[in-house]
N, C-alpha and C positions, 0 to 999 in steps of 0.2 A: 599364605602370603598373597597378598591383594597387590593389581598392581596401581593403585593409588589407594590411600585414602585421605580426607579433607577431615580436618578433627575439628572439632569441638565450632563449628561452625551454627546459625539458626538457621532451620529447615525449615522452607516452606515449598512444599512437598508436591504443591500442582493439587492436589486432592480437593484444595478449600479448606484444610484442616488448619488449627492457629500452628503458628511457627512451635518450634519446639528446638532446644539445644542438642546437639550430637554429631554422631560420624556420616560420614558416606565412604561406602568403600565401592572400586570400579574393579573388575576382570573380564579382560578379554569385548572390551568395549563396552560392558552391560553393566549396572547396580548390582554390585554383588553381595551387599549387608546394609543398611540404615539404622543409627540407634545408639546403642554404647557397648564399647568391648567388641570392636567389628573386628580387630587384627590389628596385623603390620601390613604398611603397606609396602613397596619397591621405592614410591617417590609417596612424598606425604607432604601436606598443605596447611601449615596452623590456619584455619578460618574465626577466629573468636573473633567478636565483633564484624564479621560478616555474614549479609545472606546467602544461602544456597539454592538455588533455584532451578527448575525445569530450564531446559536452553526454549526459546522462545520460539515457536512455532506463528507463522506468519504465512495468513489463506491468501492474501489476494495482493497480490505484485503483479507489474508489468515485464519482468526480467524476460522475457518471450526471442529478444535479440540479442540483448548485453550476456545474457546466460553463454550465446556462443562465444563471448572474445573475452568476458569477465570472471575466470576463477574466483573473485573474492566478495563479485555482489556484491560493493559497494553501494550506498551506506550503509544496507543491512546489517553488514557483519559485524558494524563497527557498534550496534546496537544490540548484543547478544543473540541474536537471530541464529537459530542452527537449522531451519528449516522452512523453506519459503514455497509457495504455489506459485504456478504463473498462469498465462491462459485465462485468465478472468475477461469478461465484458464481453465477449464472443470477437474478441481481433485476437490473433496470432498470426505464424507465418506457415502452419501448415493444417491440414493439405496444401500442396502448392499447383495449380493448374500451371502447366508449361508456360511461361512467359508474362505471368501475373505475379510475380515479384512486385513492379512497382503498382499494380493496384494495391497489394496488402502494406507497402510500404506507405501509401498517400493514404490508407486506410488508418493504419498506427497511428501516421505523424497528425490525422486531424484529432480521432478519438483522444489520444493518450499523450498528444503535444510531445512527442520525441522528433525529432529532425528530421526528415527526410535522407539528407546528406547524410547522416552518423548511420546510419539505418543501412543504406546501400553501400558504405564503406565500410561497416563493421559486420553486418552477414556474410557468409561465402553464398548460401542458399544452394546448397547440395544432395536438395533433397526435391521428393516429389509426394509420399505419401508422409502420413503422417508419422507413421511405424519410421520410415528413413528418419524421419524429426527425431522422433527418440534414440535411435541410432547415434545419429549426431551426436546429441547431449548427452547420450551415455560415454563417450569415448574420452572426453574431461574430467580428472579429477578436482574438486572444488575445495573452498574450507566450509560449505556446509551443503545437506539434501537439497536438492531440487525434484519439483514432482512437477508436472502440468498437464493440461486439460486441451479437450478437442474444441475449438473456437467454431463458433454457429458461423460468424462473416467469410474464414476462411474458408469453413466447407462449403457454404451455398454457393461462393464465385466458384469452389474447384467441382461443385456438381454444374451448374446452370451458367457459367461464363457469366456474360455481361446483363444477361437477364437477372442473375442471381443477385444484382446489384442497383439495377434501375427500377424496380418495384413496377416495374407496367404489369408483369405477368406472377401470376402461383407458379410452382411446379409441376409438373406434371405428377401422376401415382409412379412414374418410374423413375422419376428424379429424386422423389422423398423416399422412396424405396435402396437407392444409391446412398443416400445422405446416412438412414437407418442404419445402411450393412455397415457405413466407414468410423459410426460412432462405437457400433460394437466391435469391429474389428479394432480401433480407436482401444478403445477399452479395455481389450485383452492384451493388446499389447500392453500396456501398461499405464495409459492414459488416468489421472483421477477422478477426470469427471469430463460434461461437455457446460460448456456458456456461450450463455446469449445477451444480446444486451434488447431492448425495448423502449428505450429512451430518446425522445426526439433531442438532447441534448449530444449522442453522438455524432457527429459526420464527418466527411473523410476531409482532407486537408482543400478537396476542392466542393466542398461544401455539402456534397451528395448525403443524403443518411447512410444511417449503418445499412449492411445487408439484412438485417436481420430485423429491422422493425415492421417490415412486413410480412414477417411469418406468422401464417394464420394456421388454426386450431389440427387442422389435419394434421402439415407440417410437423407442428409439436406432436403432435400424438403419434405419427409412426417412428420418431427420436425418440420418444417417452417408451412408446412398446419396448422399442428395441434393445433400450435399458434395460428392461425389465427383462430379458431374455437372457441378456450377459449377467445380468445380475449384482454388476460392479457401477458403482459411480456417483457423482455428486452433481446434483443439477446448481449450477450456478448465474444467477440473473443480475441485471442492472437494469430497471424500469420507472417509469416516469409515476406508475403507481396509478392510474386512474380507475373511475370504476369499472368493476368486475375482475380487476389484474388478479389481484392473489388469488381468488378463484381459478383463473386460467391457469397459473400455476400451480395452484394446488392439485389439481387436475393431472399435473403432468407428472408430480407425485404420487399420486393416488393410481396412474396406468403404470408406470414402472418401479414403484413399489421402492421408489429410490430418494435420498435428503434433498431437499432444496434449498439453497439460500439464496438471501436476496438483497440486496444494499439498501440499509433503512439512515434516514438522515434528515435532516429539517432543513424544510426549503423557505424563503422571505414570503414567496407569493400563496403559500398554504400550508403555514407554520406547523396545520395539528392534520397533514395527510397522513404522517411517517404512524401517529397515534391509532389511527384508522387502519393503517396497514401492518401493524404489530399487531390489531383487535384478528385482523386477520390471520396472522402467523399463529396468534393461540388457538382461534376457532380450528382451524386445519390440526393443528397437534391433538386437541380433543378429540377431534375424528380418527385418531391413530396414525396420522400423518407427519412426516417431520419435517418440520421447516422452521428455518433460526434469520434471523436477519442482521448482517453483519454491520458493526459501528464504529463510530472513531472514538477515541477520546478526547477533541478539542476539536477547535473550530476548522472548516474547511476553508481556506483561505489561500489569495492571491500576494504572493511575495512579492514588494516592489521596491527593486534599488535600478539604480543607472546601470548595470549591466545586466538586468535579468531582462525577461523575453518581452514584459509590461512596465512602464513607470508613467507619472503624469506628463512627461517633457517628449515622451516619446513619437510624438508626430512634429512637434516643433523644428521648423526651417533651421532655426538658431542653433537648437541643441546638434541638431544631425551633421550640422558644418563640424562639429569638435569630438561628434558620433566615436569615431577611429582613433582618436590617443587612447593612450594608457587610462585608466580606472583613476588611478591618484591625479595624472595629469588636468584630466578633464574635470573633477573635481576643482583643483585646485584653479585651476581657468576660470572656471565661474566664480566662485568665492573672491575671486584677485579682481577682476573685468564687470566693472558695473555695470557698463554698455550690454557688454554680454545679456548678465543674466536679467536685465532688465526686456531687452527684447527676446530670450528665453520664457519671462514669464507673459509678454505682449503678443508674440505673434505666433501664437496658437491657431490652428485653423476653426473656425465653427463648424464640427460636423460632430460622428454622434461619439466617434471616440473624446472627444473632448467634454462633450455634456456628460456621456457617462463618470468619466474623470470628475467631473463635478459633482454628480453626486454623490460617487466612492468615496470622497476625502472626509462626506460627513457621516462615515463607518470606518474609516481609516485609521492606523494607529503604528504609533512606533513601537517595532517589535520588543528595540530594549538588549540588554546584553547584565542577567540572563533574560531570555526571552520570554515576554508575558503570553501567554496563548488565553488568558483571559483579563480584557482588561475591562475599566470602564467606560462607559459609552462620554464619561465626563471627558473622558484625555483623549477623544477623535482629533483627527487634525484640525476640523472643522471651531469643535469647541474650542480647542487650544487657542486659537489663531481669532476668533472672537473675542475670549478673554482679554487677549494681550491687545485688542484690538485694528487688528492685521487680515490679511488674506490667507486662505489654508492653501493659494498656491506659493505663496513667499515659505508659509513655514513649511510647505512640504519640501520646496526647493531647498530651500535652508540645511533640512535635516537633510535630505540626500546626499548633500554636499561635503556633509564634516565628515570626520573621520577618515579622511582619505577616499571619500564616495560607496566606504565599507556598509553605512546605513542601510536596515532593512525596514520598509512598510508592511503592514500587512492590513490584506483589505479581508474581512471575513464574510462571504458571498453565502455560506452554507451552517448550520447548526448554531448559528448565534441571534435568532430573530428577536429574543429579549436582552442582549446584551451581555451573557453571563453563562456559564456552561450545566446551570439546571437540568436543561434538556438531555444534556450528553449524558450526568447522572441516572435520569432516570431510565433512558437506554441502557444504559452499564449493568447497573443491576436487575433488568430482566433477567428474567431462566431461559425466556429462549431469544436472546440475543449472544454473539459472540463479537470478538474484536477482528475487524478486517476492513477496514480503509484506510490503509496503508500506503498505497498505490506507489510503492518501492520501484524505481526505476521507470518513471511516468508522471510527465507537466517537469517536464527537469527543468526549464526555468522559469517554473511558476510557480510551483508547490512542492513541499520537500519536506513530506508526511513518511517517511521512512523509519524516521527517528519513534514514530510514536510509543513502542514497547516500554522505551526509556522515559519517555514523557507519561504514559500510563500509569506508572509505580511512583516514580517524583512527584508529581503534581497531585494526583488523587490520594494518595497512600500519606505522604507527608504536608506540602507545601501548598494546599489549598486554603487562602482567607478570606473569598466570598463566598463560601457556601460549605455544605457537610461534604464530606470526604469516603471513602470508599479503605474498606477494612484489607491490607496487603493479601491478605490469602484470597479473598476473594478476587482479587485484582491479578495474581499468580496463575492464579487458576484460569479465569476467563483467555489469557492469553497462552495456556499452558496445554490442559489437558483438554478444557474444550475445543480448543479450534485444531487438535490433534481428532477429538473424537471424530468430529464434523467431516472432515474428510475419508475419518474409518484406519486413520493410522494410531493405529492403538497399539505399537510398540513404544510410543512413547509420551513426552507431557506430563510424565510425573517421575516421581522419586523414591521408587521401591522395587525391591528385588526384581531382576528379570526385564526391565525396563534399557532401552538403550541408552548408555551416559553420557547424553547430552544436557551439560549443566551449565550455572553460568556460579559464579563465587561473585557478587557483588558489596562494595561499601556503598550500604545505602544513603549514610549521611552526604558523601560524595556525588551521587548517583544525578546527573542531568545533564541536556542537553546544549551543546553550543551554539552561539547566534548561529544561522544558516550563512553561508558565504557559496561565492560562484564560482568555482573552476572550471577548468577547458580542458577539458580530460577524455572524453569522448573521442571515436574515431572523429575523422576529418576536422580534426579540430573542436569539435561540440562543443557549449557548453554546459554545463549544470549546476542547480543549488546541491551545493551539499553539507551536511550537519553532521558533527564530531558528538562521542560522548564523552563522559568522565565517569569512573565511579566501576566499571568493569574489570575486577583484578585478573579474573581468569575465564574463559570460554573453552569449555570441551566439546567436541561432535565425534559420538560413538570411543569415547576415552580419550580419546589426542586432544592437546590440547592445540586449540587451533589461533587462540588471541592472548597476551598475557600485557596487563598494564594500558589495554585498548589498542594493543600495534599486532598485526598479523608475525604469527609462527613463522610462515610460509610450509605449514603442514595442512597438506588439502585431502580429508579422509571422504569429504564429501561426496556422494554419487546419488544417481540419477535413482529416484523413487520407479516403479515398475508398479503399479496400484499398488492397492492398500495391506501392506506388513501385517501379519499377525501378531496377536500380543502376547506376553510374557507367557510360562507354561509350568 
């Protein structure tokens, strides 16, 4: 007697294998049979007509803060996610040097655009090493894994203070010496890995760069040894990519003997670097090196309605007077008040936030409900508003305004330099790329890529019309068993005996994402985009089932990853 089994469900198994009809049965938290004639179970699930799937394993979230006030990790959960990383991009909050709380707070809130405010009202910050860090989050039960990593920005300020931050100075051999022991002790306690970021695109909220873009070759190499000495971990980077980078990191691979990944993505001003830096991720894997570069499945883009953190009207004198009503109100204000939105659309200031506004709108596009993540470069706001022969600030105002000011824009700044998601295909189906731009809990109201696992199987697997489509297993997998390997948790990510039963029971014909909308759900009031699914009949982590119909149990079997599980036996 099993204590579940799912009948007659299609299996798509994490493996990359094609689906196949049959049972899954669950004991004691694990896959205890796959196939036909598995048992009885205690509770039993007719699944015909649905898929069964690995629960979805998700490398690189920003959860670092919300992890401490948030059991449900929101939106992830709501996306079958049963296992999430944080610590990505080398910000986090610990190590904590005594009384640099709000440096790492102004450090988050520029990188990763989370508030300030929510940040120092929803942390207690009760900790000082990073080992406390873990402590901490181990002490909550959740509704799924959480695992995270030793952040490069956090430890240079809690080695090197304010130097660790202003780039006038290297470290000294006793300060990377300190940095080394905290990544291995880091480590053993239970850390997944360490990150760095290297991208002149981070800086802290007061403008500063990251700590960590001026870590030079020593630096990394006594982190890199000291990997190599624990023997545990996942190098993870965020860089701008220029020449020699993936060398340098290969490097760091290559001293500690440990995986790297790296965020690969297309950028407007050097459409085909990412291609260059994937020629690199393979040359490195020849050399017996491993390194994977992680991807999206749709465009990176800037959400714009009247209450998220950007919109076109957002510096205007006129708007800002009506700033404070209600969302439907101030909607319906404009729409009603010609005066208004006539000097809404008139007295713009001329500076750069407005020129860039101008020329976002001719990349801009209505998200739509459901929501296009590819559209045509024909329906930009720009084009539209030509057509009809009109202004793309009238029709952008126009559209913001209907629906009760519900309207979302979206400007797509990253992986759409030809218009169309080509690109992100053929990222997709490399062998050494995996799925991880995700940024779950980060840019809350800007970008609200959380959803993507839902939108990876929807859109590529069925409902793609401009371009070839990617085969579901294959698409399973990428987000299943690969980006479980990649971190080395190899208990799980697929669907066969011995495996932990974290599944998801999905209707695929159901299966998609809802327009994003803003809520103020966040300590001190915050707010954030957030995106519902459909289509998720049941979510298990470790046999419970923790979601059914897409609404939380409130069953939280979830706890704190300690590195990387062993696998089945």
């Amino acid at each position: 007697m099993h204590d579940l089994v799912i009948r007659g469900g299609s299996i798509v198994d994490g493996t990359g294998a094609p689906p196949v009809n049959g049972d899954v049965a669950v004991t004691d938290g694990k896959i205890s049979a796959v196939g036909a004639d598995v048992g009885t179970g205690s509770r039993e699930i007719e699944a015909d007509g649905r898929l069964v799937l690995p629960g979805w394993v998700d490398i690189h979230t920003h959860y670092d803060g919300q992890a401490t006030w948030d059991p449900e990790l929101t939106p992830s959960s709501w996306h079958g996610v049963t296992t999430t990383v944080f610590g990505n991009c080398g910000v986090g909050f610990a190590p904590l040097r005594p009384g640099s709380q709000d440096y790492l707070i102004n450090l988050m809130e520029g990188v990763e655009d989370i508030p300030g405010t929510v940040l120092a009202e929803g942390i207690d910050f009760t900790w000082s090493s990073f080992e406390e860090y873990l402590d901490e989050l181990d002490t909550t039960p959740r509704i799924m894994d959480i695992g995270t990593q030793i952040p490069h920005g956090a430890l240079r300020f809690f080695v090197m203070g304010e130097r660790g931050a202003d780039h006038t100075e290297s470290p000294t051999a006793a300060e990377i010496e300190r940095m080394a022991d905290a990544v291995a002790s880091a480590l053993e306690a239970g850390a997944l890995g360490f990150s760095t970021s290297r991208t002149t695109k981070h800086k802290a909220a007061d403008g500063s760069a990251t700590p960590s873009l001026s870590a030079a070759e020593p630096e990394l190499a006594g982190i890199a040894n000291a990997m190599g000495r624990v023997g545990k971990g996942m190098i993870q980077c965020n860089s701008d990519f220029g020449e020699g980078e993936v060398e340098v990191l290969a490097e760091m691979a290559r001293l500690s003997g440990r995986p790297v990944s790296v965020l690969l993505l297309q950028i407007d001003q050097d459409p085909d670097r990412w291609r260059r830096t994937l020629a690199g991720i393979h040359r490195a894997n020849r050399e017996g090196l491993t390194m994977t570069g992680q991807v999206g499945c749709r465009p990176i883009g800037i959400m714009m309605g009247l209450d998220t953190s950007v919109h076109p009207f957002a510096n205007s004198p006129s708007y800002q007077s009506i700033s404070q009503l209600r969302l439907a109100e101030r909607a319906a204000r404009i729409r009603g008040d010609e005066a208004l939105r006539s000097a809404i659309l008139t007295d713009r200031p001329d500076d750069g936030f407005t020129r860039w506004i101008g020329y976002a709108l001719g990349r801009t596009f209505e998200l739509g409900t459901p929501p296009n993540y590819e559209p045509d470069p024909a329906d930009s706001i720009a084009a539209r508003a030509e057509r009809a022969g009109g202004s793309p600030w009238e029709l952008a105002l126009d559209l913001l305004t209907a629906d009760d000011g519900e309207t979302v824009l979206l400007y797509p700044f990253e992986n759409y330099a030809e218009g169309n998601l080509d690109v992100i295909r053929e990222m997709l189906v490399d062998e050494h790329t995996i799925c991880g731009l995700g940024d779950g809990g980060a840019h809350v109201a800007t970008i609200c890529d959380a959803s993507y696992p839902t939108y990876l199987l929807s859109h590529w697997a069925r409902d793609r019309s401009r371009g070839e489509r990617i085969p579901l297993e294959r698409l399973v997998r990428k987000q299943t068993r690969d980006t479980a390997v990649a971190y080395g948790l190899a208990d799980r990510g697929v669907l066969a005996p011995g495996y932990r039963a974290d599944l998801n029971i999905v209707d695929f014909d159901r299966l998609s994402v809802a327009t994003p909308r803003v809520a103020y759900d966040l300590p001190a009031g915050g707010k954030r985009l957030v995106q519902r699914s459909r289509g998720y009949d049941h979510t298990f982590v470790s046999g419970v089932e923790v979601s059914a119909d897409g609404r939380p149990t409130g069953l939280r079997p979830g706890r704190l990853l300690r590195g990387a599980p062993a696998g089945p036996r």
